[in-house]
C-alpha positions in Angstrom: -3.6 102.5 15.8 -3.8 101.0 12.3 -1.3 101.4 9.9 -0.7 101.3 6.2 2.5 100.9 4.0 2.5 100.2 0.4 2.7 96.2 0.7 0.9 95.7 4.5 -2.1 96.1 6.7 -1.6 96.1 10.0 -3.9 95.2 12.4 -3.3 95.6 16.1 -4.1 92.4 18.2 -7.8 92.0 18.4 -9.6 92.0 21.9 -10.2 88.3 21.5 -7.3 85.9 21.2 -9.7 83.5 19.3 -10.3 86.4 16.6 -8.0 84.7 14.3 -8.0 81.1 15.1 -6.0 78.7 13.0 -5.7 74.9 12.2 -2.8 73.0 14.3 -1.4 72.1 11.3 -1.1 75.9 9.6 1.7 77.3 11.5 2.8 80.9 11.4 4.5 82.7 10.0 3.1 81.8 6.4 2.8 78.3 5.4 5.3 76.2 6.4 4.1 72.9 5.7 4.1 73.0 2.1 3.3 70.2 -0.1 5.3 66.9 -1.0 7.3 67.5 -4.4 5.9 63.8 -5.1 2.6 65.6 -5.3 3.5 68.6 -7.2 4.0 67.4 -10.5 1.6 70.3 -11.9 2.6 72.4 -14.9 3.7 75.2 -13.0 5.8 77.9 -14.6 7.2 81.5 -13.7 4.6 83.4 -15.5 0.8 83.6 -16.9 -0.4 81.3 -18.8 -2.8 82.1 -21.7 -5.9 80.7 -22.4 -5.3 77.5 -24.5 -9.0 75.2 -24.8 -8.3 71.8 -23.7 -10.8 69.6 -26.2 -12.3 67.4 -23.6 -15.5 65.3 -25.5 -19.0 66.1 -24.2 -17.7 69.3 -22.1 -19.1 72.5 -23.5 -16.5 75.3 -24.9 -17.3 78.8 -24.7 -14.3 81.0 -26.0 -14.9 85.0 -27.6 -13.3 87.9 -26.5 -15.4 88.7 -24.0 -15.7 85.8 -21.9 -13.7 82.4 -22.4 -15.6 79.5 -20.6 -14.2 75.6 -20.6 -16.3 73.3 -18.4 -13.0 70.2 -17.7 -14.0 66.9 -16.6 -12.0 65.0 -13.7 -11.3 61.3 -14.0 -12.5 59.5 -10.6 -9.5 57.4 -10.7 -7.4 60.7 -11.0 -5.7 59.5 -7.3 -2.7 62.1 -8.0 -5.3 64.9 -7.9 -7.7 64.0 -5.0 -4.2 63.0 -2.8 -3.6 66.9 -3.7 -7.0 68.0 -2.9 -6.9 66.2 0.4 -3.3 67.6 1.5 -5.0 71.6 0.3 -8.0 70.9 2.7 -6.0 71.2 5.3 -5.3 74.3 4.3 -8.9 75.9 4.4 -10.1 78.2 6.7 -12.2 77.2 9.5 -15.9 78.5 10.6 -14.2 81.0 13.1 -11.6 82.3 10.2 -14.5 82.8 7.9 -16.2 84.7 10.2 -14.1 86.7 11.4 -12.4 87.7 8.1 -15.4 88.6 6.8 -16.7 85.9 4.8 -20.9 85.9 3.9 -22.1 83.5 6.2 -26.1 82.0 6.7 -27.7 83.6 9.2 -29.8 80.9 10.0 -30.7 77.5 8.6 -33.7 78.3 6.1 -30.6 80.1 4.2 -32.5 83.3 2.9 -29.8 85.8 4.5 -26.3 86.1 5.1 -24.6 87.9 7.7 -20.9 89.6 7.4 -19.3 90.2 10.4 -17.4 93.6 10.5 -13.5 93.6 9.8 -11.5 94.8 12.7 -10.9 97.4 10.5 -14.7 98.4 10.3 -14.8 98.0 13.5 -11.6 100.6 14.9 -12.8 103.1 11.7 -16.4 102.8 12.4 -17.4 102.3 8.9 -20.3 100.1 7.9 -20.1 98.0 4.9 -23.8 97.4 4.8 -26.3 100.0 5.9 -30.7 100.3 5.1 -31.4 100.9 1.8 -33.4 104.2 2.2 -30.4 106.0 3.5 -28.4 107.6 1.1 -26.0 109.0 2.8 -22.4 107.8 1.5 -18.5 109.0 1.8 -16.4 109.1 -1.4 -13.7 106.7 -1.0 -11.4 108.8 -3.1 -11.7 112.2 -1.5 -13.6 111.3 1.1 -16.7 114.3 0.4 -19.6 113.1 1.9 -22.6 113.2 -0.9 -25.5 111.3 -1.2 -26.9 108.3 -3.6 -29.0 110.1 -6.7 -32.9 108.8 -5.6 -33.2 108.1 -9.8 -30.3 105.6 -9.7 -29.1 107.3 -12.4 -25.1 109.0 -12.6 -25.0 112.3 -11.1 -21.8 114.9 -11.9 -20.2 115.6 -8.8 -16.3 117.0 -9.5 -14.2 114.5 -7.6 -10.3 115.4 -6.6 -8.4 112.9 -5.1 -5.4 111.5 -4.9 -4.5 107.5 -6.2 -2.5 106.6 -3.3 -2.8 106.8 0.5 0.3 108.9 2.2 2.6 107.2 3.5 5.9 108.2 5.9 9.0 109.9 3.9 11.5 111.2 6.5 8.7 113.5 9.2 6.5 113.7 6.4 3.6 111.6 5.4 3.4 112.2 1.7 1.1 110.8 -1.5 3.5 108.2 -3.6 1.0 109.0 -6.7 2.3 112.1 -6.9 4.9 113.4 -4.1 2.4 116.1 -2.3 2.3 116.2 1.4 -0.9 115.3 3.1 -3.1 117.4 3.1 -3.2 119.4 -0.5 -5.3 118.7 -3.5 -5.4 115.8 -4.9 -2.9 114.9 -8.3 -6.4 113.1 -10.3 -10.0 114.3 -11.1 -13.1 112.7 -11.7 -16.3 113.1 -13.0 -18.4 110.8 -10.1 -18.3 110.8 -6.4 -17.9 106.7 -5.7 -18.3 104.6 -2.7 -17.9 100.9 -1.8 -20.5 100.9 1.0 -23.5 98.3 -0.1 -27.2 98.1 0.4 -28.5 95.8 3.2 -30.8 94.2 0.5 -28.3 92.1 -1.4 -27.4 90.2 2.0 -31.1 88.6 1.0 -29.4 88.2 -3.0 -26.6 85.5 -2.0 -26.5 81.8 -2.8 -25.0 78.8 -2.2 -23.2 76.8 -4.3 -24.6 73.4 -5.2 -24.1 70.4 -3.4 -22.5 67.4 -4.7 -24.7 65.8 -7.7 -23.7 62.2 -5.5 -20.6 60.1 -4.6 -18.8 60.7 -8.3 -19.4 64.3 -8.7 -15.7 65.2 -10.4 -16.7 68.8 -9.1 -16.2 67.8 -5.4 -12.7 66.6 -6.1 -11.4 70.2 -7.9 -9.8 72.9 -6.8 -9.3 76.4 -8.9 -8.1 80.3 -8.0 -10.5 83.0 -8.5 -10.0 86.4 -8.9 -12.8 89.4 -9.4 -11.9 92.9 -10.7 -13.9 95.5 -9.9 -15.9 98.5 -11.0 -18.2 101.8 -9.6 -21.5 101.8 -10.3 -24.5 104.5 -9.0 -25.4 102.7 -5.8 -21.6 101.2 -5.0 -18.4 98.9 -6.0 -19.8 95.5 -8.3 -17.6 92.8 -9.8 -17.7 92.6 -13.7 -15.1 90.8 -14.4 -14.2 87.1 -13.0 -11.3 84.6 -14.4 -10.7 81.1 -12.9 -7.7 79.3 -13.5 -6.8 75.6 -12.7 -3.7 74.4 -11.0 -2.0 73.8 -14.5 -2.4 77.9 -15.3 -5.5 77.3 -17.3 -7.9 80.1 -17.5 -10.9 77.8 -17.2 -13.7 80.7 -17.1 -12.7 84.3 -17.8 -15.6 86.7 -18.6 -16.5 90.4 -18.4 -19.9 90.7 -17.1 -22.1 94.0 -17.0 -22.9 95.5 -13.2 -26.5 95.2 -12.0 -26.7 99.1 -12.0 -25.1 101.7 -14.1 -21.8 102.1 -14.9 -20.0 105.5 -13.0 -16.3 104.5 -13.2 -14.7 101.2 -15.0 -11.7 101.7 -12.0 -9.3 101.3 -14.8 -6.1 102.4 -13.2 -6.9 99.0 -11.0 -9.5 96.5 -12.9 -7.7 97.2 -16.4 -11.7 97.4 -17.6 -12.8 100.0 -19.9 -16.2 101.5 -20.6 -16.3 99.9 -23.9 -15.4 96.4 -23.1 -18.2 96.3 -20.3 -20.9 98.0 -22.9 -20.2 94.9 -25.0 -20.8 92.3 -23.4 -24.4 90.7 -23.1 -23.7 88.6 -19.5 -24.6 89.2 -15.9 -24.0 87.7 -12.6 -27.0 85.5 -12.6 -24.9 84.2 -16.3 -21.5 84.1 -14.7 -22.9 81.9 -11.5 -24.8 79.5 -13.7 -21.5 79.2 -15.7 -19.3 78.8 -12.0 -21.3 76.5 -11.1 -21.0 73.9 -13.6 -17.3 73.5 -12.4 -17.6 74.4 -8.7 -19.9 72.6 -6.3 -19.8 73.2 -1.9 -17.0 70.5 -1.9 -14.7 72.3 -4.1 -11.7 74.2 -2.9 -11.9 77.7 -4.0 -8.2 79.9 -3.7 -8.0 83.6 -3.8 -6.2 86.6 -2.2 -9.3 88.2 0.5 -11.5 85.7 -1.2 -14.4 87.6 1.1 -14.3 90.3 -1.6 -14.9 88.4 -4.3 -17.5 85.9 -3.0 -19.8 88.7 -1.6 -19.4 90.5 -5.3 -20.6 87.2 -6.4 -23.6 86.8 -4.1 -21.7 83.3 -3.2 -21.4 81.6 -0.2 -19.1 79.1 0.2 -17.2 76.8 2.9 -14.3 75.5 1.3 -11.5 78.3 1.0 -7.9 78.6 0.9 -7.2 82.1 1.4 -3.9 83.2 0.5 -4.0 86.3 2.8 -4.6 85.0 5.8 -2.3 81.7 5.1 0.7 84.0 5.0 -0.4 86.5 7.9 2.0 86.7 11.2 1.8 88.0 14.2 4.0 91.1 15.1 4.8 93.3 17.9 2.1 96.2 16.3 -0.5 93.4 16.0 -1.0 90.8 13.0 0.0 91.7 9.5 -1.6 90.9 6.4 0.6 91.4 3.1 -1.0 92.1 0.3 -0.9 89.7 -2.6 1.8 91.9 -5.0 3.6 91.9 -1.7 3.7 88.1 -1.6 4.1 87.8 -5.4 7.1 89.5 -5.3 8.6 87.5 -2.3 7.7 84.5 -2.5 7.3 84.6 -6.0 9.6 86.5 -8.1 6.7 87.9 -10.0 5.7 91.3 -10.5 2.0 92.0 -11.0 0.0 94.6 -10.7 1.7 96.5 -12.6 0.5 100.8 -12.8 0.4 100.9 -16.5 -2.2 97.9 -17.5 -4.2 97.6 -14.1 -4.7 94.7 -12.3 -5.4 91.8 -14.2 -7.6 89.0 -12.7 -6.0 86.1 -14.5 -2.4 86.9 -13.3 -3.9 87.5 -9.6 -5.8 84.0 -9.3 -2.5 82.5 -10.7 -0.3 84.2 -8.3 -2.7 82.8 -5.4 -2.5 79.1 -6.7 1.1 79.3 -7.1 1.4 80.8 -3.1 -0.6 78.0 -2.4 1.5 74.7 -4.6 4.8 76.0 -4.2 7.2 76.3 -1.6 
């Protein structure tokens, strides 16, 4: 069986031992081979840095409240940073990994669609990620009350009582940490919208694929940043809407708030730290935020996150290069392989606390806890 704690996933061992392959060079548990100190002469400090525009001439600034945008150029004699960058590609998954952690992959060569394998965990639940667009059928995630997707696209009222938190074992009792009931009795929260975070099989024709390399002195190929998504509910399912990108010196390069393709049900507050407001007032959309990615990220940059899958399908992306923190610090146990998750590893490895209840998560301070998983020991 499959079990949850606060700070784990566990997955029992999957049928095929190649299921989650590995480089000869990443051992486990977690990365042991960490980087030279004569390489690690980054900036890199115990807590978030703020946004703080670097004037480089000729590369465009974009900096308001709502989304913060700094397009940096990379010397090609910058030997210090492409030794780095050659020492973190040994650290990226390989075609297998991507797979089978989900990753959007081309489902043949003329690149119109992308296929995502199921997650073990899709697999042991049964749950599809991606089913035909005319059925509406749909399970809240939060109480789990099977409803079905308004035909008008518009938000439909449907009284929603859940609880925050998954129950987890106290003594012989498995019991809700948001609020200390036993399993079983009515949810601690309420609200106004039945969500889900199951998606239509059309956007798996939607995705594409970062650029390739402009030629031999592209500073683009050379770079490597961490990206983190948060997250909100719309009418047909979860969408991204707001991205930040931050370099290995704690730079937010991009951070922006984007408005979701379809209406707006829940901003997910308590986790994306997005409110109704701030994603009414905002003018850009993901076609906006990828033309802006993609002046600093090409399909030779390394891209860092924590389940990096989530994010890149959110972003209709698909992309080859990835260090993904989760699976770098994944072991093997006796009830199958264990994946932390990243406050887990934050905390740990880190001495940092994020994700804190009060402010929700907050995509800057995730991408930076990734990088720093990733350059330090």
């Amino acid at each position: 069986m499959m079990g949850y704690t606060n700070d784990f996933l566990f997955i029992p061992p999957p049928m095929s031992p190649m299921a989650f392959p590995r480089s000869p060079d990443l051992p486990f548990p977690g990365p042991t081979n960490r980087l030279s100190q004569s390489l690690l002469h980054l900036h890199i400090v115990g807590s978030t840095p703020q946004f703080t525009p670097i004037s480089v001439s000729g590369s465009p600034i974009i900096s308001d409240w709502m989304c913060r945008f700094q397009q940096q150029k990379i010397p090609p004699n910058d030997l210090d940073t492409k030794s780095l960058t050659t020492v973190l590609r040994g650290m990226r998954l390989t075609e297998d990994q991507l797979k089978a952690n989900s990753f959007p992959r081309w489902k043949d060569g003329d690149r119109t669609k992308v296929v995502v394998e199921p997650s073990f965990y899709d697999f042991m639940s049964g749950r599809r990620e991606f089913i035909p667009d005319d059925d509406t059928r749909r399970r809240c995630v939060r109480c789990h009350a099977p409803y079905r997707l308004p035909t008008d696209g518009r938000k439909r009222v449907d009284f929603c009582i859940h609880h925050t938190k998954p129950p987890v074992y106290s003594s012989d009792l498995r019991i809700h940490p948001c609020c200390g009931r036993a399993q079983g009795v009515a949810g601690c929260q309420h609200s106004e919208s039945h969500v889900t975070d199951t998606i239509r099989e059309s956007v798996l024709l939607e995705f594409q694929a970062t650029p390739e390399p402009t030629g031999p002195g592209d500073p683009r190929s050379d770079a490597f940043y961490a990206l983190d998504c948060e997250f909100v509910y719309t009418t047909v399912g979860k969408e991204a809407a707001r991205i930040t990108v931050v370099d290995s010196y704690g730079n937010e390069v991009m951070d922006c708030v984007f408005r979701p393709e379809h209406e707006l049900v829940d901003p997910n507050t308590r986790y994306s730290g997005l409110t109704g407001e701030e994603i009414a007032h905002t003018d850009k959309k993901l076609g906006d935020i990828r033309e802006m990615l993609f002046k600093m990220v090409n399909s030779e940059t390394l891209l860092i996150g924590h389940a990096l899958e989530n994010d890149l399908k959110a972003l209709r992306i698909v992309h080859d290069n990835v260090i993904d923190t989760s699976v770098l610090f994944s072991r093997s146990t006796a009830e199958g392989r264990c994946f932390q998750s990243l406050k887990s590893l934050a905390r740990e490895q880190l001495d940092m606390d994020i994700q804190s209840e009060a402010g929700g998560h907050d995509s800057a301070e995730d991408a930076w806890a990734a990088m720093r998983l990733v350059l330090e020991d």
